[in-house]
N, C-alpha and C positions, 0 to 999 in steps of 0.2 A: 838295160841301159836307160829306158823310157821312163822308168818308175817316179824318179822323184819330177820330173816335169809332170806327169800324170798325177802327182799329187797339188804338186802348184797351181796348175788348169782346176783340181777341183774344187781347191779353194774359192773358187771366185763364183759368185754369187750367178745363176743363168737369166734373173732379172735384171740385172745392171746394164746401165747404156752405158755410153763413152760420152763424156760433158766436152773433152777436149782433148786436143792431140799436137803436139807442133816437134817436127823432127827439125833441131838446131844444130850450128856447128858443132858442139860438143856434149850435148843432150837431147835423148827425146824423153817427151812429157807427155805422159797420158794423164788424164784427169776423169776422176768415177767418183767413189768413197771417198777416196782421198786423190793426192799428186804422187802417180808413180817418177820416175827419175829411172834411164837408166843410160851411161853413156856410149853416145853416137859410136858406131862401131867406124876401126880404120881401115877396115877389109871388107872386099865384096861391093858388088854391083850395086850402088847407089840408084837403083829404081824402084819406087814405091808402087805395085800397081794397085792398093788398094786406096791410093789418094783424092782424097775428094768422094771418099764414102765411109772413112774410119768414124767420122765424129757421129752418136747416132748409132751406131752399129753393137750389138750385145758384148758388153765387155770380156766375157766366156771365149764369147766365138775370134778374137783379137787375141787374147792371152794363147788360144791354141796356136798361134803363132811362132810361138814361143820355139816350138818343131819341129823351124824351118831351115833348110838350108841356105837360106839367100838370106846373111846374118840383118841385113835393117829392117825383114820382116821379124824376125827373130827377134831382134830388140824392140819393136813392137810388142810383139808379145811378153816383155819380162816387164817391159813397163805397164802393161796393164795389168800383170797381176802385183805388180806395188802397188798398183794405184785402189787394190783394194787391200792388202798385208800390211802395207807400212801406215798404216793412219794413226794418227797420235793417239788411240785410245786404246786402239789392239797394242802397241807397241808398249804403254806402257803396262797393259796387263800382262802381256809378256814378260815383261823386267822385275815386276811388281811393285815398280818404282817413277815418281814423274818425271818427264823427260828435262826438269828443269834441273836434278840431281846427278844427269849424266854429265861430265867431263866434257869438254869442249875442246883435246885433242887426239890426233890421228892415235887408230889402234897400235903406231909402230913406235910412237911414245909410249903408251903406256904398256910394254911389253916390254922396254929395254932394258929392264933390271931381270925379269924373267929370261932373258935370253942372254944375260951375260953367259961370255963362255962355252954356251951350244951352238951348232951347225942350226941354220937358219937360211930356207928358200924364200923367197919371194915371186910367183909368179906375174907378171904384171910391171912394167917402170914405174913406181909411183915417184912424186917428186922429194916427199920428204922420208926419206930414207937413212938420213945420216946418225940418227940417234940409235938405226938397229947395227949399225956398219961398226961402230965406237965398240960395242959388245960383244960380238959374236963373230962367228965365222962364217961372213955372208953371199948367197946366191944369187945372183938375180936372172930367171929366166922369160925370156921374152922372144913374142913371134919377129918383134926387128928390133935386133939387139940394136944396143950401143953399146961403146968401148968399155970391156971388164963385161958386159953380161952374156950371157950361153944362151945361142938356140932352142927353140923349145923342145927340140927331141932330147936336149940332154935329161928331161925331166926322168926318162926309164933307168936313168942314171944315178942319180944323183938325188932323188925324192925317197926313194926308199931307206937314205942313210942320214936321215936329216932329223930334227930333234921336232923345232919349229919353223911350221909352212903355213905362211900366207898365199892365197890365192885370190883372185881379184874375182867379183863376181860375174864379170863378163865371160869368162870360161864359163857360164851355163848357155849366153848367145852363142859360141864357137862349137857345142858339144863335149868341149875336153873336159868337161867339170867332172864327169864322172870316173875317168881314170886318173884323174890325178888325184884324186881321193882314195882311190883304189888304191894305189902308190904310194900316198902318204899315209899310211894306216898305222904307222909307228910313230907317226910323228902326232904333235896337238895343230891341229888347222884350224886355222880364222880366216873362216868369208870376209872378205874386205872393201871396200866402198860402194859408193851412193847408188850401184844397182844392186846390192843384195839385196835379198826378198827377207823383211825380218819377219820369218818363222820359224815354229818350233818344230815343223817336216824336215828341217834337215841337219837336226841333232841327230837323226834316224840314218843319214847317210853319210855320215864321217864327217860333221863339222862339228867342230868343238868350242868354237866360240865365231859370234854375228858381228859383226862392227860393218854397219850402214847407217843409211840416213835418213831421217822424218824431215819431211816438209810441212814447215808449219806456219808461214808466209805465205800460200798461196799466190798470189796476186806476184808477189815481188821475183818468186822463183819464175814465175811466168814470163816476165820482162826480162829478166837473167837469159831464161834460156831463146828468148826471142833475137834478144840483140846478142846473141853468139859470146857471152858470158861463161865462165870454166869454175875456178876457184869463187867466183863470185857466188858461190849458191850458198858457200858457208860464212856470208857477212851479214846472218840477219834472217835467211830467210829458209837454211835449211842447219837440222841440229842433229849431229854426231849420238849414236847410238852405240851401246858394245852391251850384249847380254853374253852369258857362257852356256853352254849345253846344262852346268847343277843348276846356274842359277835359273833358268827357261823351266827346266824339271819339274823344280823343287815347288817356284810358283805355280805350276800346272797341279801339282799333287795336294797341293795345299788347298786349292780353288776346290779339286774334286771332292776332296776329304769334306769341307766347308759345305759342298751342294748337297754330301751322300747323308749329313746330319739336319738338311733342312727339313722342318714339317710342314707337310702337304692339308690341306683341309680336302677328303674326300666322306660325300657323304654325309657331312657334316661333324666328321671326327678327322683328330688331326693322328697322323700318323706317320712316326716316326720311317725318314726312308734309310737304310743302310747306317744309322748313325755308329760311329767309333769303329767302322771297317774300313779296311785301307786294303787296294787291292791294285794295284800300281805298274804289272806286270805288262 
């Protein structure tokens, strides 16, 4: 169950500090590499004990946070490991593309033609939902529902039978991220909003497509999430991402193939490393 937070924790560099931290109404922000984002959770004991010593503190040792069962140290921890994953330069070598080429709307637009006609969960309320509702035949499960949505136990239910399943990233603060993947194993899943961690670790664990967010305003996301700001992170100062498990791949294999053909000067001879083998497995 631990595995893929075990891989997330290792990403994260064990020299890096924390530049800055601010838990707001509806986001905390860590800042390293880059500005993590992930949002404020609505459950659990809102006491930080580790305040007034995060900022400063090895961004490793924060990210292992990520662990915990008291979910605002837990989102602690997802935010600092964005705060080294999501940085506009990993992200777009991930994509293979600049983040200026990406689409500036929600993943649930651009899925509505893909999901005409198929069974379609939604883990998470999000607000703009109406373009997957028009298409498909749709779920929404959530820890406090609202009128039309299911409980979240009906997930043992009802996720095994489903086509396309979005899941909201904060299921990695809650824990449940890893059975509802387990559950959704028939289905094509997309990690969805601004706390997904965009990497290629969790094409490995039944995510089939990323749709998170880069901050690339620094400074403005800063003030957003100070003064208890929501939507406001996407007018300017934070930009929509969506890569797919080929696309993440294909970039990766391509990069490798590219490095296994570079010549090395050893010795003063250049020598050719691995070139025209492809071993991908």
């Amino acid at each position: 169950m631990w595995e893929v937070y075990d891989e997330l924790i290792a990403g994260v560099p064990p020299d890096l500090e924390v530049e800055d931290c601010i838990v707001g109404l509806n986001w905390v922000l860590v800042r390293s590499r880059a500005t993590g984002l992930v949002m404020t959770p609505l459950e659990g004991h809102p006491r930080i004990k580790l305040a007034g010593k995060i900022k400063g503190m090895p961004v490793r040792e924060l990210a292992m946070r990520i662990k915990s069962w008291n979910n605002f140290e837990a989102a602690l921890g997802l935010a600092a490991v964005n705060s080294v994953l999501n940085t506009p330069e990993q992200v777009e070598s991930l994509c293979g593309q600049p983040l200026s080429s990406q689409p500036q709307v929600s993943a649930f637009t651009c899925f509505q033609e893909q999901v005409r006609g198929k069974k379609v969960t939604v883990i998470g309320h999000f607000p703009d939902l109406d373009p997957l509702a028009r298409n498909c035949k749709l779920t929404i499960l959530e820890r406090r529902p609202r009128e039309g949505d299911l409980p979240d136990p009906a997930c043992e239910y009802i996720l095994p039978e489903q086509d396309y399943v979005f899941i909201t990233a904060t299921t990695l603060i809650n824990k449940t991220f890893p059975r509802l993947v387990e559950l959704s194993r028939r289905a094509r899943v997309i990690l969805v909003g601004p706390s997904t961690p965009l990497t290629s670790v969790l094409f490995h664990y039944g995510v089939d497509t990323l749709a998170g967010t880069v901050v690339v305003e620094p400074e403005l996301i800063r003030r957003v999430v100070q003064e208890g700001g929501c939507l406001e992170i996407f007018k300017g100062g934070g930009r929509m991402v969506q890569v797919s498990r080929d696309e993440g791949l294909a970039v990766a294999r391509s990069r490798q193939s590219r490095e296994q053909a570079v010549q090395v000067t050893m010795g003063g001879r250049f020598i050719a490393i691995g070139a025209g083998q492809e071993n991908f497995a």
